[in-house]
C-alpha positions as CSV (number, residue, x, y, z in Angstrom):
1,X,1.5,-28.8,-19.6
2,X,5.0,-30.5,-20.2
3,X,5.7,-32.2,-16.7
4,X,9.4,-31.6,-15.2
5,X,10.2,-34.4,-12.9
6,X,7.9,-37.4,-14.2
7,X,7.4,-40.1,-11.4
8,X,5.4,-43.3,-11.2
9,X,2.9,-41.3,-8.8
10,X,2.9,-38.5,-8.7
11,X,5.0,-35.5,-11.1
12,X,6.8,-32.2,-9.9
13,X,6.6,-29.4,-12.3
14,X,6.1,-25.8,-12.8
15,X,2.9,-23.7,-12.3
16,X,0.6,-21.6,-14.9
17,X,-0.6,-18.5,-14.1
18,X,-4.2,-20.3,-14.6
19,X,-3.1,-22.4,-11.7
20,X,-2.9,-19.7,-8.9
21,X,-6.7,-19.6,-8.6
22,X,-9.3,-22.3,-7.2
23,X,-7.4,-24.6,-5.1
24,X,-4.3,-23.3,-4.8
25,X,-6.0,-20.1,-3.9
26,X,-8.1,-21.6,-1.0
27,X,-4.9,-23.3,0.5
28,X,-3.5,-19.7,1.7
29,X,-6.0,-19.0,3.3
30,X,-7.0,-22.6,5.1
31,X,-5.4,-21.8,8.4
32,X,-5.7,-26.0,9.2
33,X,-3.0,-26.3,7.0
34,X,-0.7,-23.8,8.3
35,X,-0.1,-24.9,12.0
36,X,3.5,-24.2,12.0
37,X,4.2,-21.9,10.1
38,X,4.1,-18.4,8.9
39,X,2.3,-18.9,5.6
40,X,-1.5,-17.1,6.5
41,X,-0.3,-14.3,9.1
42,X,-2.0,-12.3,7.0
43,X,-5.2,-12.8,4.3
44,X,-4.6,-14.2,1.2
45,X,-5.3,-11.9,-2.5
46,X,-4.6,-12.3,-6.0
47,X,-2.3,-9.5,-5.9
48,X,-0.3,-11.1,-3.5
49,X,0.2,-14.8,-5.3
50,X,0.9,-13.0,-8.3
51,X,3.9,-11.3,-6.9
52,X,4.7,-14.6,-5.7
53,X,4.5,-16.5,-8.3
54,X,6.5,-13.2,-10.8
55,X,8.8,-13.7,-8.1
56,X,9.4,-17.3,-8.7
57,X,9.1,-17.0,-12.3
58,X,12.3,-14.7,-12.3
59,X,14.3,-15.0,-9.1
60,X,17.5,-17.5,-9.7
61,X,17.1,-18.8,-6.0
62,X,14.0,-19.5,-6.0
63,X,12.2,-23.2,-7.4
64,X,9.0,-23.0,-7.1
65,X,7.2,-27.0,-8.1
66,X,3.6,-28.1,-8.4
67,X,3.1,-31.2,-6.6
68,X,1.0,-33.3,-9.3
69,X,-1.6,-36.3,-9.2
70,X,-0.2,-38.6,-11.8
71,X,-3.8,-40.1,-12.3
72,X,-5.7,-37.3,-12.2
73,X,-3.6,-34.6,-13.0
74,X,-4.3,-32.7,-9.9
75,X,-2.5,-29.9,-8.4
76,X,-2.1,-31.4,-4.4
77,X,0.6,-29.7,-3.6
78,X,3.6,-27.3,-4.0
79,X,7.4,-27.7,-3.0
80,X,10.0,-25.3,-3.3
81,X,13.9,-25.1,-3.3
82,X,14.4,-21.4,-1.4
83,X,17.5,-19.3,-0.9
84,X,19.5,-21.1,-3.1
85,X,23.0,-20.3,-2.7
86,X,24.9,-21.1,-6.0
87,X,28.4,-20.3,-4.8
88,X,28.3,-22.7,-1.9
89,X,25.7,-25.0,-3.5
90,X,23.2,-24.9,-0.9
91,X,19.2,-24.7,-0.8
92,X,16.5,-24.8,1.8
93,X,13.6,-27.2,0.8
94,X,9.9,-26.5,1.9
95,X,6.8,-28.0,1.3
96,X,3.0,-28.1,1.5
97,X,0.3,-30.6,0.9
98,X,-2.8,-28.6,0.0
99,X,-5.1,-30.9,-1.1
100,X,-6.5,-33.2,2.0
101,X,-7.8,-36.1,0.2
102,X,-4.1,-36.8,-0.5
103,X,-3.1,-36.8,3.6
104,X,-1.5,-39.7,5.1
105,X,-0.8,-41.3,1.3
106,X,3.4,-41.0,1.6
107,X,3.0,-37.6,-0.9
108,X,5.2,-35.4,0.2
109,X,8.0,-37.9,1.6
110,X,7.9,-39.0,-2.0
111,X,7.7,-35.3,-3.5
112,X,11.0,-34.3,-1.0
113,X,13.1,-37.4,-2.5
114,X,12.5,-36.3,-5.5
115,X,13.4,-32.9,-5.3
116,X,16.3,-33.9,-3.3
117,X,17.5,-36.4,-5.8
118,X,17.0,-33.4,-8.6
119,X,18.7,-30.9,-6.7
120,X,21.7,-32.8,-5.6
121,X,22.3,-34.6,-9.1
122,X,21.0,-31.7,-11.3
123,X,21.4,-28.6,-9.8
124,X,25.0,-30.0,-8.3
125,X,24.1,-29.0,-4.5
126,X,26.1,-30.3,-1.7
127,X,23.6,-29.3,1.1
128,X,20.0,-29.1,1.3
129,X,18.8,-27.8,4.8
130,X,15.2,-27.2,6.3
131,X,13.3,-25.9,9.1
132,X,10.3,-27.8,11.5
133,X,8.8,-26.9,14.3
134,X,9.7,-29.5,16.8
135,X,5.8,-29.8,17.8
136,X,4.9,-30.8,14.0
137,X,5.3,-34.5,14.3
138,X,3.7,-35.2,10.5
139,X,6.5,-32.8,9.4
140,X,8.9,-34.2,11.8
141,X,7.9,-37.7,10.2
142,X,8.5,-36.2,6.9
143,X,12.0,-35.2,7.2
144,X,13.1,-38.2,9.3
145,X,12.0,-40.6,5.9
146,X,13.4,-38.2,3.4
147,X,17.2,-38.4,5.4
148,X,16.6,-34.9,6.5
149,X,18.9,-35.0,9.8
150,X,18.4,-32.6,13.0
151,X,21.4,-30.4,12.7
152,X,20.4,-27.7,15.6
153,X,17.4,-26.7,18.1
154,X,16.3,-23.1,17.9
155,X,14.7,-22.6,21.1
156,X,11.7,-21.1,21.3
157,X,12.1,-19.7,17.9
158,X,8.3,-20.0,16.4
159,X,5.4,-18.2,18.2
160,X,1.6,-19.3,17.3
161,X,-1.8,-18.5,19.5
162,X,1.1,-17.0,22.6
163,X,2.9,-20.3,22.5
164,X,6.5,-20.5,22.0
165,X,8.0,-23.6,20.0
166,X,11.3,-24.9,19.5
167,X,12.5,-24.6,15.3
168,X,14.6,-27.9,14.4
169,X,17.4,-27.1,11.4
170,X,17.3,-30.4,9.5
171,X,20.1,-31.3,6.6
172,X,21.6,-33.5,4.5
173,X,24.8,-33.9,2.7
174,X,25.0,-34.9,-0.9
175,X,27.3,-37.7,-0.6
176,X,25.8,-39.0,2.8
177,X,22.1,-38.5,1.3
178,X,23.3,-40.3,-1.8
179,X,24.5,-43.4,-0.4
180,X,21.4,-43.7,2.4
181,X,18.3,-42.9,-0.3
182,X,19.9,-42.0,-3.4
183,X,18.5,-45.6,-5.0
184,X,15.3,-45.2,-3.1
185,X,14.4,-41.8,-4.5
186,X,16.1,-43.3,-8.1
187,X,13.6,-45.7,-8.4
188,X,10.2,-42.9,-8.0
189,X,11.3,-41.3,-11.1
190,X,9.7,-42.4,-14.7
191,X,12.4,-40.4,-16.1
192,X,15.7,-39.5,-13.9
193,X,16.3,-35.7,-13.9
194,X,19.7,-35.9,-15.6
């Protein structure tokens, strides 16, 4: 498969149907990787990654990346832009690392600056906002390297296990982000997304 966004490490592109099954497959469904957030309330199925991934095939805004080993072509991980709003050129980025032998390597800081860098310079966004839960200090970590600012505090917003959590909304601004870690996410890509 043609890769997308071509970095020095690792590559962001789009997903075969081949590619919902094994791994991918086994990372719905691993409830250590889904803390904070609302990805496993329920059991994973074929049925319902296919009308996922149908869903990110044809909905306009919706981007839905694999997260790619350069070196051994592994699918790690996924990242998605997510109601895209083309009028006021906004996007919500998410992530996941799936694979764990890829934890605590700088993989998904790396995969968010590039997407960022893409969708600011590409896709012509002037905002691209996120959520965290203000207990998930890896994901906290994440957004504070990737110039991902707090914006907001929705208390008490997440519930897991009878636990309430705080949500933190997290944005950027293209021109601000630009300046800060536009040359720093420049300088990931093999090939710049223009």
């Amino acid at each position: 498969m043609k890769k997308y966004l071509v970095g020095k490490r690792i590559s962001l592109h789009g997903l075969d149907a081949d590619q919902l099954k094994g791994d991918y497959y086994d990372w719905m469904d691993d409830l250590s990787l889904d803390l904070f957030t609302t990805r496993s309330y329920f059991p994973n199925n074929m049925k319902r990654m296919f009308d996922y991934y149908e869903h990110a095939c044809t909905n306009t805004n919706l981007i839905l990346l694999g997260i790619f080993d350069n070196e051994s072509g592994k699918h790690i991980g996924n990242i998605t832009f997510q109601e895209i709003d083309w009028i006021n050129q906004t996007a919500f980025i998410a992530y996941m690392l799936g694979d764990k032998d890829f934890t605590g390597k700088g993989i998904i800081p790396e995969a968010c600056l590039m997407m960022m860098y893409y969708g600011f310079n590409k896709l012509n966004f002037e905002r691209i906002w996120g959520g965290v839960v203000a207990d998930h200090k890896a994901s906290k970590r994440v957004c504070e390297k990737v110039g991902l600012q707090v914006e907001g505090c929705q208390k008490e917003h997440f519930k897991r296990n009878g636990k309430r959590y705080d949500s933190l909304l997290v944005g950027a601004l293209r021109e601000e982000w630009m300046f800060l870690y536009g040359k720093q996410a420049k300088e990931l890509f093999q090939e710049l997304p223009i």
